[in-house]
N, CA, C and O atoms as CSV, one atom per row, in Angstrom:
chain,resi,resn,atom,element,x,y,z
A,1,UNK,N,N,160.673,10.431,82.927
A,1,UNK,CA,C,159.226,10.392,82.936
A,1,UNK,C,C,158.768,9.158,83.714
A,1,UNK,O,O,159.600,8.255,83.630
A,2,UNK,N,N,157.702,8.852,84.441
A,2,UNK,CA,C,157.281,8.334,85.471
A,2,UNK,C,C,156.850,7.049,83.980
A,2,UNK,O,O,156.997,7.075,82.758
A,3,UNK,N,N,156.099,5.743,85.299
A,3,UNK,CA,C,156.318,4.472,83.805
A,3,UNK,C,C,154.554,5.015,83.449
A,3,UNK,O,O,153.961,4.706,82.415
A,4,UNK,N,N,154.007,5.803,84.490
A,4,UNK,CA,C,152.399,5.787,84.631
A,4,UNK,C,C,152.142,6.821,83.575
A,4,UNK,O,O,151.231,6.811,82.746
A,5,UNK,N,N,153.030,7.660,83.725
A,5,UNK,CA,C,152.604,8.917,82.291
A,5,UNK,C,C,153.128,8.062,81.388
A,5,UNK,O,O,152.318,8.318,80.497
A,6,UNK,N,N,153.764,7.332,80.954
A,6,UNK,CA,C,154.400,6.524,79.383
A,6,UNK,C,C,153.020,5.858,79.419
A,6,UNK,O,O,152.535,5.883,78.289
A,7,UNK,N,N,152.624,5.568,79.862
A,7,UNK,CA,C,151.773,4.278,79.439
A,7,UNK,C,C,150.271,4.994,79.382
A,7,UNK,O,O,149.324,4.300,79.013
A,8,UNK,N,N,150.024,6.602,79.806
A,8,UNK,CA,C,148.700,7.100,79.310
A,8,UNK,C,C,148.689,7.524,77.990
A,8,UNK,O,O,149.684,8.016,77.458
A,9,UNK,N,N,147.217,7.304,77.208
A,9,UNK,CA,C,147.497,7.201,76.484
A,9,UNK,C,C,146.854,8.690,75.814
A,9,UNK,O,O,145.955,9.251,76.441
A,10,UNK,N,N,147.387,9.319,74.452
A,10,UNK,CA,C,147.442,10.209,74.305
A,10,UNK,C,C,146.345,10.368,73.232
A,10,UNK,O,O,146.357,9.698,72.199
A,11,UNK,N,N,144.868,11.796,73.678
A,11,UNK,CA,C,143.897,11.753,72.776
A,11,UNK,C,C,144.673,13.105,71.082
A,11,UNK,O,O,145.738,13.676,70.845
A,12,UNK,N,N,143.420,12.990,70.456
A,12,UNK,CA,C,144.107,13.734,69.407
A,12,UNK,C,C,143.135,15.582,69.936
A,12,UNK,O,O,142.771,15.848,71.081
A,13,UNK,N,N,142.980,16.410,68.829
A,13,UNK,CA,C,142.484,17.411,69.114
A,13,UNK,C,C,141.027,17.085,68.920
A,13,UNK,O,O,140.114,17.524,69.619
A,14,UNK,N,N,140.915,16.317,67.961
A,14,UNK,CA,C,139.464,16.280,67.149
A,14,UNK,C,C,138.196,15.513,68.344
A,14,UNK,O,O,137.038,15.866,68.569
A,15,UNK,N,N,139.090,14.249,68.984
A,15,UNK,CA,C,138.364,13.464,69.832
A,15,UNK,C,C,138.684,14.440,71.038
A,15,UNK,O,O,137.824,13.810,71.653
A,16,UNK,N,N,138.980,15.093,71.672
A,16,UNK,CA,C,139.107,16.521,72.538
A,16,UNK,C,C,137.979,17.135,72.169
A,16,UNK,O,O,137.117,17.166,73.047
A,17,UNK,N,N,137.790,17.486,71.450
A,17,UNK,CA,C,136.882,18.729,71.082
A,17,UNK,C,C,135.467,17.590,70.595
A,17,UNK,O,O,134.420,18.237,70.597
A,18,UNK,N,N,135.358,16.849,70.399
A,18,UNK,CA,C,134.270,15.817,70.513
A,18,UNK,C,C,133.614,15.661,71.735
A,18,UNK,O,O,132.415,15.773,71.990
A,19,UNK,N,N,134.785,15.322,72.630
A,19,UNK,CA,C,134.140,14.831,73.980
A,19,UNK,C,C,133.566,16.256,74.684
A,19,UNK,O,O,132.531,16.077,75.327
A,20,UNK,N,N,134.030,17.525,74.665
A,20,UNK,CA,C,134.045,18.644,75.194
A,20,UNK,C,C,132.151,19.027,74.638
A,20,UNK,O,O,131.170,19.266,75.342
A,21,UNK,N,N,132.287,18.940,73.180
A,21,UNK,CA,C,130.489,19.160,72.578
A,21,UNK,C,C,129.529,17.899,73.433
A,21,UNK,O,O,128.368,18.212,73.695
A,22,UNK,N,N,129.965,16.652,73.810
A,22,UNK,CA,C,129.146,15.387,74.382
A,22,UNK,C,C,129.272,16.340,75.381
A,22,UNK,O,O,128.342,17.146,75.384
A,23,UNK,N,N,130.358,16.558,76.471
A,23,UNK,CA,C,130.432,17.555,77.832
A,23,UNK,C,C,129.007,18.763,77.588
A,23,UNK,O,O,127.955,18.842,78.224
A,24,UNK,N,N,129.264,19.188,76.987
A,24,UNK,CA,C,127.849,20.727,76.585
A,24,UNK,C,C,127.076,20.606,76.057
A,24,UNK,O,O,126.455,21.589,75.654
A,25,UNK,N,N,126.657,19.251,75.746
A,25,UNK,CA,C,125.244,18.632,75.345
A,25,UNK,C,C,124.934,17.582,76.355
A,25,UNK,O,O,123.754,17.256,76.231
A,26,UNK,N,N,125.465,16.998,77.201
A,26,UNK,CA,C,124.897,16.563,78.454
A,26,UNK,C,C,124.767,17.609,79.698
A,26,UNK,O,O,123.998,17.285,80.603
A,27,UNK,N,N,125.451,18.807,79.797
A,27,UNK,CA,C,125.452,20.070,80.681
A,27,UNK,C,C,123.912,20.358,79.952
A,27,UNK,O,O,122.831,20.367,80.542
A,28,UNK,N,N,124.029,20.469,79.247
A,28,UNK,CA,C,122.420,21.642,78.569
A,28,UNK,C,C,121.009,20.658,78.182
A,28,UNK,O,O,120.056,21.020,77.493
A,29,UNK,N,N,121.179,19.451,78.781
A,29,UNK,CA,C,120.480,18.557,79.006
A,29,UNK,C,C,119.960,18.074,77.367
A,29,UNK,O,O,118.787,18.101,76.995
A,30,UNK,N,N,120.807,17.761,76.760
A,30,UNK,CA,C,120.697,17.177,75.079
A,30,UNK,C,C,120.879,15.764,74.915
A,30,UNK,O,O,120.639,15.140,73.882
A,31,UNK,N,N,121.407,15.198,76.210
A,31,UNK,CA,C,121.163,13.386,75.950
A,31,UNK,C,C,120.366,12.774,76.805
A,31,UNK,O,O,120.184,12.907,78.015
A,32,UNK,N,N,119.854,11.983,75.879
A,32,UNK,CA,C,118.827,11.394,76.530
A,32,UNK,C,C,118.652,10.048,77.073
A,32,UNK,O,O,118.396,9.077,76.360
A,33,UNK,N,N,118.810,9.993,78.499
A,33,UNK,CA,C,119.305,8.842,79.254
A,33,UNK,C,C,118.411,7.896,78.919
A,33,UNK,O,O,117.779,7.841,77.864
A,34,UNK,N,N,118.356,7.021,79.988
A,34,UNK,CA,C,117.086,5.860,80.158
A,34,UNK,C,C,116.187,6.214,81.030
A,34,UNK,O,O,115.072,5.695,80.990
A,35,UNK,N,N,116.554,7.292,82.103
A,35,UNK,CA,C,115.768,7.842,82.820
A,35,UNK,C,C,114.397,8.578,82.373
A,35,UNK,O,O,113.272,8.733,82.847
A,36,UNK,N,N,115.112,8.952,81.188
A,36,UNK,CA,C,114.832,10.747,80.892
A,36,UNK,C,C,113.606,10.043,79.631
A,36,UNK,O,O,112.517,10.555,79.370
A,37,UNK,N,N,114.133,8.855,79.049
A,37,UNK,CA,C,113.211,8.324,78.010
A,37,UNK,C,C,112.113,7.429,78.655
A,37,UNK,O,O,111.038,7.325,78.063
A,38,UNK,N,N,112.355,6.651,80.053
A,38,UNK,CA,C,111.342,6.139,80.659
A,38,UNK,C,C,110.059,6.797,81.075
A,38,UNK,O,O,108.911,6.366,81.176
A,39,UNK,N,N,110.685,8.156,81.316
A,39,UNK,CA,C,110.032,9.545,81.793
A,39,UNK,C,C,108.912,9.652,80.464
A,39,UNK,O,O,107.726,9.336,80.372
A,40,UNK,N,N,109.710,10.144,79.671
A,40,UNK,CA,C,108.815,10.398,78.383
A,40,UNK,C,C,107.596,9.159,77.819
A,40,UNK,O,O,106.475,9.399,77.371
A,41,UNK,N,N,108.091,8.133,77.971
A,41,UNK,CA,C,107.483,7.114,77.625
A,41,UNK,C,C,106.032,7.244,78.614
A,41,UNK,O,O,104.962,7.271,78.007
A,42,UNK,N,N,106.020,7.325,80.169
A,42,UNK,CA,C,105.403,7.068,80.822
A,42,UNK,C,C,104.223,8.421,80.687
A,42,UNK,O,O,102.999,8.360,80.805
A,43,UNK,N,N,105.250,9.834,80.349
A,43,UNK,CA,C,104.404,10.983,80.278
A,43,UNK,C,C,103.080,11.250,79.220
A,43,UNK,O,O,102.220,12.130,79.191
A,44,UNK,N,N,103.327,10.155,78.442
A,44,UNK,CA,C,102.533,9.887,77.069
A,44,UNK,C,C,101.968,8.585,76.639
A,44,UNK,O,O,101.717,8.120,75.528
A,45,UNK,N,N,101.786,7.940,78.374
A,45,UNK,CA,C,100.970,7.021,78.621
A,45,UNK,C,C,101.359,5.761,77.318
A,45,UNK,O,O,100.487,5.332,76.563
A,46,UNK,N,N,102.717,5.347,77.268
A,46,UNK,CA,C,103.375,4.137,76.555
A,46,UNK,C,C,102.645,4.305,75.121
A,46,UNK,O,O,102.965,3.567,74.189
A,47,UNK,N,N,101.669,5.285,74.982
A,47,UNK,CA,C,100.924,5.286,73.354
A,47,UNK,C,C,102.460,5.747,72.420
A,47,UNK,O,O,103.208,6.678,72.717
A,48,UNK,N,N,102.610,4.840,71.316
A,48,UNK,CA,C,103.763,5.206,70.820
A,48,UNK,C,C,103.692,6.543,69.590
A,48,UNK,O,O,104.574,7.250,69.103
A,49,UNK,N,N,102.233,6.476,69.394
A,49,UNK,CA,C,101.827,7.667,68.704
A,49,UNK,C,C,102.441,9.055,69.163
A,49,UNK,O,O,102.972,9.963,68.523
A,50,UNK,N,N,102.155,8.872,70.579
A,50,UNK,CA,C,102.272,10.342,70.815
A,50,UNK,C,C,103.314,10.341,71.564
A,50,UNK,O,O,103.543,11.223,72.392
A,51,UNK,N,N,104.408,8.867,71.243
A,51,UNK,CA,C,105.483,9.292,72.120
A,51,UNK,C,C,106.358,10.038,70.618
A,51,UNK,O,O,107.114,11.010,70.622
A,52,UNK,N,N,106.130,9.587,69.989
A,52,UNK,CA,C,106.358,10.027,68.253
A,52,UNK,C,C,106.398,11.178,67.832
A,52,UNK,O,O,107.276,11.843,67.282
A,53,UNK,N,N,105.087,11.422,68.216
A,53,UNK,CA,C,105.110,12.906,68.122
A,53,UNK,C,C,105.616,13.848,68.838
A,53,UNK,O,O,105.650,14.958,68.308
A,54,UNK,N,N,106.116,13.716,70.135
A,54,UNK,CA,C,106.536,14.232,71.061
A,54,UNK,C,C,108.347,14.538,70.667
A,54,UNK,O,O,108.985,15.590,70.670
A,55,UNK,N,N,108.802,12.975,70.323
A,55,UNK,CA,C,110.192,13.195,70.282
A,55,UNK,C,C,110.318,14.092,68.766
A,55,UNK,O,O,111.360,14.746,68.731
A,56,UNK,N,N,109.366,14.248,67.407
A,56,UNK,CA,C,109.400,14.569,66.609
A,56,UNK,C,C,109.663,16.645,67.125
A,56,UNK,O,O,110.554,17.385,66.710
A,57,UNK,N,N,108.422,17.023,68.187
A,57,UNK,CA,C,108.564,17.783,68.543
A,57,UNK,C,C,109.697,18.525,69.094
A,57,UNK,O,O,110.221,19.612,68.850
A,58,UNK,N,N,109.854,17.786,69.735
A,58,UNK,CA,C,111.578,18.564,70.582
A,58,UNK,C,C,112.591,18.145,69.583
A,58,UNK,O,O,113.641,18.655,69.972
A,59,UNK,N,N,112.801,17.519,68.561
A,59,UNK,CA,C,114.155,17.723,67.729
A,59,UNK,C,C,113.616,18.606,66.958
A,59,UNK,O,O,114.504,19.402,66.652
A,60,UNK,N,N,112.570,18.909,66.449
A,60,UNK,CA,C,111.804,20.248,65.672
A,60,UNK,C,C,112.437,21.543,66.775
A,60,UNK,O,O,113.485,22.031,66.353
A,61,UNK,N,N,112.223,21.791,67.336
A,61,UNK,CA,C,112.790,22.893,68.484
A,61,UNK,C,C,114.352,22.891,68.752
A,61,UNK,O,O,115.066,23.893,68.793
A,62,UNK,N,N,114.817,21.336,68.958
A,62,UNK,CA,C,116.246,21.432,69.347
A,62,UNK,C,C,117.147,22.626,67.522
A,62,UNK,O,O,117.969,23.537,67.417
A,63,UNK,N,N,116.432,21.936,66.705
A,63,UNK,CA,C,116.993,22.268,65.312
A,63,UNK,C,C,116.927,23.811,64.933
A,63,UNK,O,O,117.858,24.483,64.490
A,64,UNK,N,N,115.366,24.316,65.254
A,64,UNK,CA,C,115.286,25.684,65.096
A,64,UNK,C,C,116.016,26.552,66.208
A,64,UNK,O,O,115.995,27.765,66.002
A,65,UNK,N,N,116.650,26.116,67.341
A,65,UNK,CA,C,117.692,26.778,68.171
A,65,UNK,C,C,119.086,26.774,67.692
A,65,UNK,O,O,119.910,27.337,68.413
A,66,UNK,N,N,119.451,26.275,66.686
A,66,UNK,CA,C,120.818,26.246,66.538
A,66,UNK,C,C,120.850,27.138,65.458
A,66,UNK,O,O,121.925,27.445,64.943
């Protein structure tokens, strides 16, 4: 065996299948960058009221889709 494969290091199934759901929740646009929150912030004019209500909104929706 090569010294470069000995020395990678080996994940389990659970952290596999972790990273794979982070993989298909950043594909289906479910994390939310700094971009994506600057965005929001700015779309709701920095009022934190209705940035509040806003993020309250879309995890209300993200929840009733699953």
């Amino acid at each position: 065996m090569a010294e470069s494969e000995e020395s990678m290091k080996q994940i389990k199934n659970a952290e596999y299948e972790e990273f794979q759901k982070y993989l298909h929740d950043k594909n289906n646009g479910r994390i939310l960058t700094p971009d994506g929150l600057r965005f929001i912030c700015q779309a709701n004019d920095y009022n934190p009221e209705k940035i509040g209500r806003h993020m309250l909104e879309v995890m209300a929706r993200q929840q009733s889709q699953q």
